[in-house]
C-alpha angles and dihedrals in degrees: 000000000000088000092061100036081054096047085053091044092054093047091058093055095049091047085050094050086040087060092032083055107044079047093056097050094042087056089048099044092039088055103055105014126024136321107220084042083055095055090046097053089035083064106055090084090053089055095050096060091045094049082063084064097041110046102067089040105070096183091049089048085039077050099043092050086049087061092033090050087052091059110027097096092044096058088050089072090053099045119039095188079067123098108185102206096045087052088057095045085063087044099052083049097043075058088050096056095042098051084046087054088045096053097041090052096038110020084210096117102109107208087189089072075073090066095094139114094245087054096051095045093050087051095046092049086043086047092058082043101056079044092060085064072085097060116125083218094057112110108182139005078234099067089042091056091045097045098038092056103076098018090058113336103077090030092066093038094053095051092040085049091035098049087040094050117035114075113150132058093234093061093059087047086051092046085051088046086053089044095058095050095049084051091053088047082055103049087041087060096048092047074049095059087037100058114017093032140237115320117221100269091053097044091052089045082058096042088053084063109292089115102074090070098028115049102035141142095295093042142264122331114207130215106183110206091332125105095253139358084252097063082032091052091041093048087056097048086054091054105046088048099042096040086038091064093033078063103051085049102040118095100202107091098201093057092039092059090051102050079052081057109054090029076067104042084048088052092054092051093055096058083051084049083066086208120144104191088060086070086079097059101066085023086059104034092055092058091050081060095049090057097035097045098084086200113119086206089052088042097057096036090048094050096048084054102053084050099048095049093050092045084050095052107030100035100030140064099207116135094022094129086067104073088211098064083036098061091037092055086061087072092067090055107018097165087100099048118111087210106048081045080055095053103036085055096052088044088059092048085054091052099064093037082059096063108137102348094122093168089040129227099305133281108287090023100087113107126330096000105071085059077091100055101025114016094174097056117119092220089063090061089068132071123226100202087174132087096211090034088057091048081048091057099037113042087017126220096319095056090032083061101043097043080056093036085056096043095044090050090051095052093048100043082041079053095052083044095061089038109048114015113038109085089173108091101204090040088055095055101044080059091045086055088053087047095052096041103046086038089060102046093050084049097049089042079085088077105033144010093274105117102076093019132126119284097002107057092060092053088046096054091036089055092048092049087057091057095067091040096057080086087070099039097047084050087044088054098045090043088048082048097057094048096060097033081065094041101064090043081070 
């Protein structure tokens, strides 16, 4: 008994000299460098004696990389010495390991659980991409790896963690429940930049150039902690419709009433986002409801409402004194639009730069980015704008048509899924909510960069990943069922 009583003892005052400590080197580094770099390093102590707990714990280090994904681009911002793709390299290895650990202590890891149509499709899609290392266009293995890793890379790394790892209903609750509080931390920083203004970080970020798309004729478009007001607008899109359906099928009340909450709230962030495109992604998911739902009533009530919100924004001029309805409404008639002019003539210069190039410029060489490697190229003086527009420049038709060929082949076999093999009801429309969502976002990466971006990419692939697990949890709930159905027989 001493023994223990003195174990205890001794962790607390580790735990005591870990925050003096932290407390100590915050101060320091605060005084006579910066602040926000002295709570960083202050810090360091503090995750290393987290990591103890977490690296034995997969789900926990899958969970730390999900935060750390939200606010990566944003610290960028704060601390120039930060490369935020480099930081969560380190952190989708510092998964591996830990899932290795896991296994080699437990055995418990199913690879079977691999044995899925999302994985081989990833693999397939990250397969024509390694390929692409052979392309002719290709400059340098650099830009590959850059490039390669959003656009397949961490595609593939997320569904292979997410499928591994998660194994029970309750941890993707408890990843959705971590997903609505980093989206009100979002919103709260864009009401921040609303109404208290840009910090100085912020304000230098729009003087180096931000300005030109941010502060513009109809007003400022805010982007919270993300890297534009279009990822931040898009992010935003994805919550409200995805939180909006998880509250028509959750039982708790008081849950329900705050994902309608923060479905609202995140709502409310997308129209300060001022980005159009970001229109398709509730507009979208709610039609994936509409036709997933299997409810007359849904059905019905969900139609009237996607009418009603197209006749509202394409054949009425209601809202127009509020510049962020106005400038929504341009995405139902974008003809007039200066911007979408500017992008379907760019469109038309890339066209004629494509011919041919049937395997594209190389990964990392579409638009602004090959100015690094090849300044002089006439594909970096256009700008792709487009997600699929830049997989189209960049792995040309062929991989343009295999990267839409996957995705399309997940969606549909995620939408047999949901039909035909979920009994459980809530189960169903939490998984309604992912389709939506992640429907929506791959829809609206016509328009913009979305698709691979921070913090977005990692909830999309996340909540694909879900979808094919739904198999597991709605097994996992009937099974849960059956137990207690016997035991109270007893």
């Amino acid at each position: 008994m001493l023994d223990i009583d003195a174990n205890k003892y001794f962790n607390k005052i580790i735990q005591a000299l870990i925050l003096i400590l932290a407390t100590i080197i915050i101060l320091y580094v605060s005084i006579n460098f910066n602040w926000i770099l002295g709570i960083g390093v202050g810090l360091l102590p503090i995750l290393l004696f987290a990591s103890l707990y977490i690296i034995p714990n997969p789900y926990w280090a899958l969970i730390s990389v999900f935060i750390l994904n939200y606010y990566i681009m944003g610290s960028t911002r704060y601390l120039d010495i930060i490369s935020g793709g480099g930081v969560m390299d380190i952190s989708l290895i510092y998964v591996l390991v830990s899932l290795i650990f896991y296994n080699f202590k437990t055995r418990l890891i199913d690879l079977k659980k691999l044995n899925t149509p999302i994985f081989y499709g990833v693999l397939l899609w990250f397969i024509y991409c390694l390929l692409e290392l052979f392309n002719p266009e290709t400059v340098t293995i650099k830009s590959w790896f850059t490039g390669a890793r959003g656009v397949s890379i961490y595609f593939l790394l997320i569904v292979i963690f997410t499928l591994l790892i998660c194994n029970k209903y309750k941890q993707m609750k408890t990843i959705i429940l971590i997903w609505s509080i980093l989206t009100l931390t979002a919103v709260a920083k864009c009401l921040m930049q609303k109404y208290f203004g840009f910090d100085s970080a912020e304000t230098r970020w729009l003087y180096e150039g931000g300005d030109k798309t941010h502060i513009i004729s109809s007003g400022i478009r805010y982007f919270s902690f993300y890297t534009d007001a279009a990822n931040f607008g898009a992010g935003m899109g994805f919550s409200f419709i995805s939180f909006f359906i998880f509250t028509i099928g959750e039982k708790n009340k008081k849950l329900k009433f705050y994902y309608l909450l923060v479905a609202s709230l995140a709502f409310y962030g997308m129209m300060l986002s001022g980005t159009r495109a970001a229109i398709a992604v509730p507009f979208i998911g709610l039609a994936s409801y509409v036709v997933l739902s299997k409810n007359i009533k849904s059905i019905i009530i969900g139609s009237i409402i996607l009418v009603s919100i197209f006749i509202f924004f394409k054949y009425t001029e209601k809202g127009n004194s509020y510049s962020e309805i106005r400038r929504m409404r341009t995405a139902f008639d974008p003809k007039g639009d200066a911007s979408y002019l500017i992008r379907k003539a760019n469109q038309t210069k890339l066209v004629n730069l494509m011919d041919n190039k049937y395997f594209g410029y190389g990964i990392g060489m579409g638009g602004g980015k090959a100015k690094q490697y090849d300044s002089n190229s006439a594909i970096a003086q256009i700008p792709t704008d487009s997600w699929f527009v830049m997989i189209w420049v960049e792995t040309g038709l062929i991989g343009l048509i295999i990267n839409i060929g996957v995705l399309l082949f997940i969606f549909l076999y995620a939408a047999y899924i949901i039909t035909f093999k979920i009994r459980d009801k809530e189960l169903r429309i939490y998984l309604i909510g992912f389709f939506g969502g992640t429907l929506g976002m791959t829809i609206a990466s016509y328009a913009n960069e979305i698709f691979g971006q921070f913090p977005n990419g990692f909830i999309i692939y996340t909540g694909l990943s879900f979808l094919y697990l739904g198999i597991y949890f709605d097994k996992e709930i009937e099974e849960n069922k059956n137990l207690i159905s016997l035991k109270a027989n007893e």
